[in-house]
C-alpha positions in Angstrom: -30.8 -61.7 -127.2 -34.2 -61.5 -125.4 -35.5 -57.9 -126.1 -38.6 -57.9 -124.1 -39.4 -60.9 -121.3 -42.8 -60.9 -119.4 -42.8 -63.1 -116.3 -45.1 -64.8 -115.1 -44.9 -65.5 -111.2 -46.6 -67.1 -108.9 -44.9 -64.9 -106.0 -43.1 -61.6 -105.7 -41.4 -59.4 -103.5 -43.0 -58.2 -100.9 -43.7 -61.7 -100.5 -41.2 -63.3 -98.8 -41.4 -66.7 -101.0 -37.3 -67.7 -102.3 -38.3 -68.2 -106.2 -40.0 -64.5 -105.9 -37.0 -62.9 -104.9 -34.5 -64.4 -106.9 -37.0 -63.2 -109.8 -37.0 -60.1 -108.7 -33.2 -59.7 -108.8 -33.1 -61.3 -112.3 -35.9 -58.9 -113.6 -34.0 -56.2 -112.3 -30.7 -56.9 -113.4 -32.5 -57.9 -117.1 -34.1 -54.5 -116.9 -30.8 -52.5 -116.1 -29.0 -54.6 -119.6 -31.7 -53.1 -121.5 -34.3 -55.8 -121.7 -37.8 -54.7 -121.4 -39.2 -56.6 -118.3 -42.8 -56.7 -117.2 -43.9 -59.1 -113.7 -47.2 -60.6 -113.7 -47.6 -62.2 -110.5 -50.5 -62.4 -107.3 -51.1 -60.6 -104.2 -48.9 -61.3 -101.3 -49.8 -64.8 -99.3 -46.6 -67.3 -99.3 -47.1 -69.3 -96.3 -49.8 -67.2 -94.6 -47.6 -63.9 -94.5 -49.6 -61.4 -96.5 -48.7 -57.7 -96.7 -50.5 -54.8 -98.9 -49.1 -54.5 -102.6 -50.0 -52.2 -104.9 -51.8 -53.4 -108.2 -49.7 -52.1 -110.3 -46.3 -50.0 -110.1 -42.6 -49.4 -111.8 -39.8 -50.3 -109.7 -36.1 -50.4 -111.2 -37.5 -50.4 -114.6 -39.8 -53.4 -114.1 -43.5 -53.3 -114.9 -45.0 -55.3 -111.8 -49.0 -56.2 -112.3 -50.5 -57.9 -109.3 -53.9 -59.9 -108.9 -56.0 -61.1 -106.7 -55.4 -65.1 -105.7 -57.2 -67.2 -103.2 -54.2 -68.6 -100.3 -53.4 -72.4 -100.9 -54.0 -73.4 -97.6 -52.2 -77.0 -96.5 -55.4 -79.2 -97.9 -55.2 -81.1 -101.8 -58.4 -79.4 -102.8 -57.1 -76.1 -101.8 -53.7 -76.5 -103.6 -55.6 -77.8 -106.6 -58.2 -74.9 -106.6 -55.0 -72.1 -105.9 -53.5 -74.1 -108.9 -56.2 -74.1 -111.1 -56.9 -69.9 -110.2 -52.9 -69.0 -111.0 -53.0 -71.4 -114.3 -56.5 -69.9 -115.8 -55.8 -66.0 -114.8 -52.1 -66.5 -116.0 -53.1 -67.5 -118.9 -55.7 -64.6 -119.9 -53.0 -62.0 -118.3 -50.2 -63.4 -120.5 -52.4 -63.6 -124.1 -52.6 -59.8 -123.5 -49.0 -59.0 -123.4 -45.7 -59.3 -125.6 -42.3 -61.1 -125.5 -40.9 -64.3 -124.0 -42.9 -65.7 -121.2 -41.0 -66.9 -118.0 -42.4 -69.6 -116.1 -41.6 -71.2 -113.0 -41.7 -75.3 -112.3 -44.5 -74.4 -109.1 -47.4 -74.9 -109.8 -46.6 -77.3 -112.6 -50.0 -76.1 -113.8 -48.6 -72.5 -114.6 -46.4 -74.0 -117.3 -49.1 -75.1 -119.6 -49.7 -70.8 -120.0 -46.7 -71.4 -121.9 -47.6 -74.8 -124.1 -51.1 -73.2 -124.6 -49.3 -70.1 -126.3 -46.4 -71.9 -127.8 -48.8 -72.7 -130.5 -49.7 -69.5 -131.5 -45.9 -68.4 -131.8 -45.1 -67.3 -128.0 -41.9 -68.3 -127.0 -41.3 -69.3 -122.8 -38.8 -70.1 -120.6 -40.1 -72.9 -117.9 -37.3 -72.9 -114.7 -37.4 -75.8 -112.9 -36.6 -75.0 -109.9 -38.2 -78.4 -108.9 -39.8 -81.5 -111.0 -43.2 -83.0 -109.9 -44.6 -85.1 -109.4 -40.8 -87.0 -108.9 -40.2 -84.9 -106.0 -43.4 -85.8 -104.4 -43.1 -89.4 -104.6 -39.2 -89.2 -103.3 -40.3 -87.6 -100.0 -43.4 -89.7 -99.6 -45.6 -87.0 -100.0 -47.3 -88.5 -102.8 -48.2 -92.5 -104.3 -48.6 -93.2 -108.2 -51.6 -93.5 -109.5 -54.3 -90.8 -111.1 -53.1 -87.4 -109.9 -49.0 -88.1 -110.4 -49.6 -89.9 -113.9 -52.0 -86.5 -114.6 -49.0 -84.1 -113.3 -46.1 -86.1 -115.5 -48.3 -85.9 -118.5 -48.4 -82.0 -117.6 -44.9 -82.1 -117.0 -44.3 -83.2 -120.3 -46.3 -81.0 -122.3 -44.5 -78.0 -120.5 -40.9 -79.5 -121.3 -42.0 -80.5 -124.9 -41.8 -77.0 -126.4 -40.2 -74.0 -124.7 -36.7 -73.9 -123.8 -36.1 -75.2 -120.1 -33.6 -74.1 -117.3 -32.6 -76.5 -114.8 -30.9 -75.2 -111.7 -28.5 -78.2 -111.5 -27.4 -81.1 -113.8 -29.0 -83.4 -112.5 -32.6 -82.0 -112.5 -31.7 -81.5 -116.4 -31.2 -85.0 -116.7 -34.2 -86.1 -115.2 -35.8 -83.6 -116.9 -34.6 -85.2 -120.4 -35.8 -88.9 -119.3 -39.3 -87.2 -118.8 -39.5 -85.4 -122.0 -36.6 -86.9 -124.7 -37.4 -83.4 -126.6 -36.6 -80.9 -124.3 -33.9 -78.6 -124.9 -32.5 -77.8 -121.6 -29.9 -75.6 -120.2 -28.3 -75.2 -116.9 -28.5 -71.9 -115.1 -27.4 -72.1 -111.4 -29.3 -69.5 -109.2 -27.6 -66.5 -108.1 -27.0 -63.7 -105.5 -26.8 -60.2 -105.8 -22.8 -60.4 -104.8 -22.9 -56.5 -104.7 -25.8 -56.4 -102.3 -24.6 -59.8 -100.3 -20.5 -59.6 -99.5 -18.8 -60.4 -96.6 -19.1 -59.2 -93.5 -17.6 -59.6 -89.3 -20.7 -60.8 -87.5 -19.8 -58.4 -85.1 -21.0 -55.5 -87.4 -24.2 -57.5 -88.1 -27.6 -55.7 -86.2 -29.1 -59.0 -86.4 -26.5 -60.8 -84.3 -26.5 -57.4 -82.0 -30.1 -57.3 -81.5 -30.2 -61.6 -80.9 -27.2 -62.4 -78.6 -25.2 -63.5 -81.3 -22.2 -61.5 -81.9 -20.5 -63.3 -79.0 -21.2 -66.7 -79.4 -20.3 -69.1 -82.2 -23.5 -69.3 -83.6 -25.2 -71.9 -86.4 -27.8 -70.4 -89.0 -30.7 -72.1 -90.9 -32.1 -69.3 -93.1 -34.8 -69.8 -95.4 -37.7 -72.2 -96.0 -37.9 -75.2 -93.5 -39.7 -77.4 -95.7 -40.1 -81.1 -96.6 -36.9 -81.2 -98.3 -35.3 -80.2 -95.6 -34.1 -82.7 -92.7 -33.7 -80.6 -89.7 -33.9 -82.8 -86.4 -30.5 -83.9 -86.1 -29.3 -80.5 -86.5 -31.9 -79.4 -83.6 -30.6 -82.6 -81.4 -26.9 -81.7 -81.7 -27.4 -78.2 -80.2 -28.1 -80.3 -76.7 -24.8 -81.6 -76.8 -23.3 -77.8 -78.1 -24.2 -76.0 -75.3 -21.7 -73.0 -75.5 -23.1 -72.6 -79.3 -26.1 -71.1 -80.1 -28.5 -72.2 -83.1 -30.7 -69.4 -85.1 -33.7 -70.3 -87.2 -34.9 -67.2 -89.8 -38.2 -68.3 -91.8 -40.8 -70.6 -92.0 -42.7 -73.9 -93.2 -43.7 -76.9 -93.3 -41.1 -78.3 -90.5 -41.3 -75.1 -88.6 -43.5 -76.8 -85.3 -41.7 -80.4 -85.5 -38.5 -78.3 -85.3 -40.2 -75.9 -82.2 -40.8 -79.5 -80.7 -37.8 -80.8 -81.0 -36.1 -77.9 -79.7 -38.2 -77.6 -76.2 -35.9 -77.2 -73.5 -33.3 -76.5 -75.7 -32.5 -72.5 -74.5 -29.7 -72.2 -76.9 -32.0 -73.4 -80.1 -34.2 -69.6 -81.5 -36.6 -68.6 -84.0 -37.2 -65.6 -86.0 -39.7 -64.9 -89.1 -38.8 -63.6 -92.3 -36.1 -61.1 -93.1 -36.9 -58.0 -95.1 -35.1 -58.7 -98.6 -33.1 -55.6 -98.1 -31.6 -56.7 -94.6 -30.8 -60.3 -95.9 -27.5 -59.3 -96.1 -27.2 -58.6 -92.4 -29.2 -61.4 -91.2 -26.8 -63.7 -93.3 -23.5 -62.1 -91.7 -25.1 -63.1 -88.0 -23.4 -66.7 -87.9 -20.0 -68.1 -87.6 -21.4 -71.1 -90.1 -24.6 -71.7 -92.4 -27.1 -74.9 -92.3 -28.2 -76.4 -95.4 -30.2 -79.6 -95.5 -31.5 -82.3 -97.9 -33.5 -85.1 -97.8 -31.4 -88.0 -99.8 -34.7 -88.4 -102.2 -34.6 -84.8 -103.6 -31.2 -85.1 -104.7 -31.4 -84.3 -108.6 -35.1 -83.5 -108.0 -34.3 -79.9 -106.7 -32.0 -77.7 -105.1 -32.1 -75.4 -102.3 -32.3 -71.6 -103.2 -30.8 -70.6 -100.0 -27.2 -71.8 -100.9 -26.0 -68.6 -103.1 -26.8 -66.3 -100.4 -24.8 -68.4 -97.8 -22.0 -68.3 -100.5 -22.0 -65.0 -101.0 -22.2 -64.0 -97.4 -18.8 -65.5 -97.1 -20.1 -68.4 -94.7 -18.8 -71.9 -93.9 -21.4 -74.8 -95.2 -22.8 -77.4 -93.1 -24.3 -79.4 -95.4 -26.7 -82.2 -93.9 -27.2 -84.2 -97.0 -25.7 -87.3 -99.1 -21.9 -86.7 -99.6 -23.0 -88.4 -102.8 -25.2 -86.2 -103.8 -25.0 -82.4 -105.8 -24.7 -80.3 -102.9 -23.0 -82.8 -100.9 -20.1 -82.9 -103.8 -20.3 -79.0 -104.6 -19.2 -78.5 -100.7 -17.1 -81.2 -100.8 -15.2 -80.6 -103.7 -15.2 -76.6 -103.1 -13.9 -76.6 -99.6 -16.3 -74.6 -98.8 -17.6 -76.1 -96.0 -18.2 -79.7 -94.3 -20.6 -82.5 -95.3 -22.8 -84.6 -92.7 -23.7 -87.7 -94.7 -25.2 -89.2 -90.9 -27.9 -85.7 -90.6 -30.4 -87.6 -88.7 -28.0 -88.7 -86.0 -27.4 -85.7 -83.8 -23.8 -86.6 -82.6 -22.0 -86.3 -86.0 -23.8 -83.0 -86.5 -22.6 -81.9 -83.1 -18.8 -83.3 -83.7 -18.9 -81.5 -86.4 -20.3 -77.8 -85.6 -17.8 -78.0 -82.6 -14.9 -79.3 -85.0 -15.9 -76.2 -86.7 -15.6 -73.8 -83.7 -12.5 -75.3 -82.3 -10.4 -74.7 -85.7 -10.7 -70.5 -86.4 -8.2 -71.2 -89.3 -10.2 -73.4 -91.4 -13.4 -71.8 -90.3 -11.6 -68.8 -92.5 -10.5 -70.5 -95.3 -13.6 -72.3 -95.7 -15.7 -68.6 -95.7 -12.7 -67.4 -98.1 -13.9 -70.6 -100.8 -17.3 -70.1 -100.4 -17.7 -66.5 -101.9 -14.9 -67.5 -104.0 -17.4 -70.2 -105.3 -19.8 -67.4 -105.2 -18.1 -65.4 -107.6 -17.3 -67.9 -109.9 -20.9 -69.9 -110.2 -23.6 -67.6 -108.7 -23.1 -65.0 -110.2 -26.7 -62.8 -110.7 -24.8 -60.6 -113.5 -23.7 -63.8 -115.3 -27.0 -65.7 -114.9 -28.8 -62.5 -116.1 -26.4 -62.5 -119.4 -27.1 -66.3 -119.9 -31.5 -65.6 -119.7 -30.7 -63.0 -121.8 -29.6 -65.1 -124.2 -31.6 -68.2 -123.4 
């Protein structure tokens, strides 16, 4: 068992970034079973949010040290530079400290901090919570050439030699075709179930303050980013107009969605949720939106799905029915599957399927924090990086 684990993060609570705050709940948790927990991660900046941090405090039993780091900004230079910062600081902050390292996948630059001290006897974790540059090529975001061959031979130095924690099988298995050697485990991410249980939307001050305690309401919560198809969910709130559709965060497809949804009055967005009233923003729907593009399939997952589990919310999943997420729903009955996302009328036939059938609207909520409980657990993942 782990006796003393330092992470090493690119973002942390009070940022409002997903990876940060599932960290936070698994260094807290890790810190409660006795395991000596230290945080080194960067000011607050995810996505131009910033708030004030201190530089260094104890919270829970966790160590937290925070430095200074220049914002990404949307350009390549900027993303290299931020990169380059997080990678070089990271890896005089770790040298200076004890125990496992913990690494994230993002950057991929941040896991060499790891290779570099593997060979002077440091042992590290590297969670891929995605795989690059794979992912980048899948959505078109990137073409091979210099820079992808230069992040896969990256990739493979950080999967060569610590042990490495996939959030879903098939990112493992990629993950072994990129680096034969790796020794690789699947963790699934997890929810505070204690903090995040089931609740009527009529007790939710989110739906209260927002209109939505009446009406059978749709929620997207969480990162709208490239993965993430989201127009034929906006287009199928035209046809839905006794339904109401609630947007809560940020990124990449924020303004394509805002442009989509002109005109629309029953389509809203809202910013970030506090971390401590997720659970209430979560309870403000009748069902929960998750989307992904059919090229990030095995390439990453999104973090938003425990939550939605353990909320106790129906899934509308708008991905593959062949892929992980599409099968996991499926197969669960914890929701529906839209293989058609794009096309707004199957999204809409579905939501208002959905509404019209109360009965399997509950059942459906009933198997989702049942799936919850028995996958995303953040008391059994803790025990299994404990033990990692």
């Amino acid at each position: 068992m782990i006796a003393q684990l330092t992470m090493l993060l690119p973002h942390f609570p009070p940022d409002v970034a997903a990876d940060g705050q599932l960290f936070w709940l698994l260094a807290r948790e890790l810190a409660r079973s006795g395991v000596e927990v230290r945080v080194l991660t960067w000011r607050p900046r995810y996505q131009g949010l910033a708030e004030d941090a201190p530089a260094h405090e104890v919270r829970d039993g966790v160590e937290i040290r925070r430095f200074w780091a220049p914002a990404a900004g949307k350009s390549l230079v900027g993303r290299a530079f931020a990169a380059w910062w997080l990678t070089y600081t990271g890896f005089w902050r770790a040298l200076f400290t004890g125990g496992t390292l913990l690494i994230p996948s993002s950057p991929p630059t941040l896991g060499l901090v790891g290779w570099w001290l593997s060979w002077i006897g440091r042992k590290y974790i590297y969670v891929l919570h995605d795989l690059h540059p794979e992912l980048g090529i899948a959505l078109g975001r990137m073409k091979p050439g210099l820079v992808t061959d230069l992040l896969r031979f990256i990739q493979r130095r950080n999967l060569a030699r610590g042990r490495v924690v996939a959030i879903t099988e098939g990112m493992a298995e990629n993950a072994r075709k990129l680096q034969p050697k790796a020794d690789v485990r699947v963790i699934e991410n997890w929810a505070d179930l204690a903090a995040i249980s089931p609740q009527p939307k009529a007790a939710s001050k989110f739906a209260q303050a927002h209109g939505y305690a009446e009406a059978f309401t749709v929620q997207y919560s969480g990162n709208l980013g490239l993965l993430h198809p989201l127009d034929g969910l906006v287009g199928a709130m035209r046809e839905l107009p006794d339904c109401e559709l609630a947007f809560i965060g940020r990124g990449a497809r924020l303004e394509a969605a805002k442009a989509a949804a002109q005109g629309a009055s029953n389509v809203h967005f809202h910013d970030y949720q506090p971390l401590g009233e997720l659970a209430d923003s979560l309870s403000a729907c009748d069902v929960a939106a998750i989307a992904l593009e059919p090229g990030a399939d095995k390439l990453a997952m999104p973090s938003k799905l425990a939550g939605i589990l353990a909320s106790g919310r129906p899934v509308l999943a708008l991905c593959p029915q062949t892929s992980e997420l599409g099968r996991l729903v499926a197969q669960s009955g914890c929701g529906v599957v839209v293989n058609d996302f794009n096309n707004p009328k199957p999204v809409a036939d579905a939501i208002a399927k959905l509404k019209a059938d109360p009965t399997a609207l509950a059942e459906m909520a009933r198997k989702a924090r049942e799936l919850a409980e028995a996958r995303f657990s953040l008391v059994e993942a803790a025990k299994k990086y404990a033990n990692a």
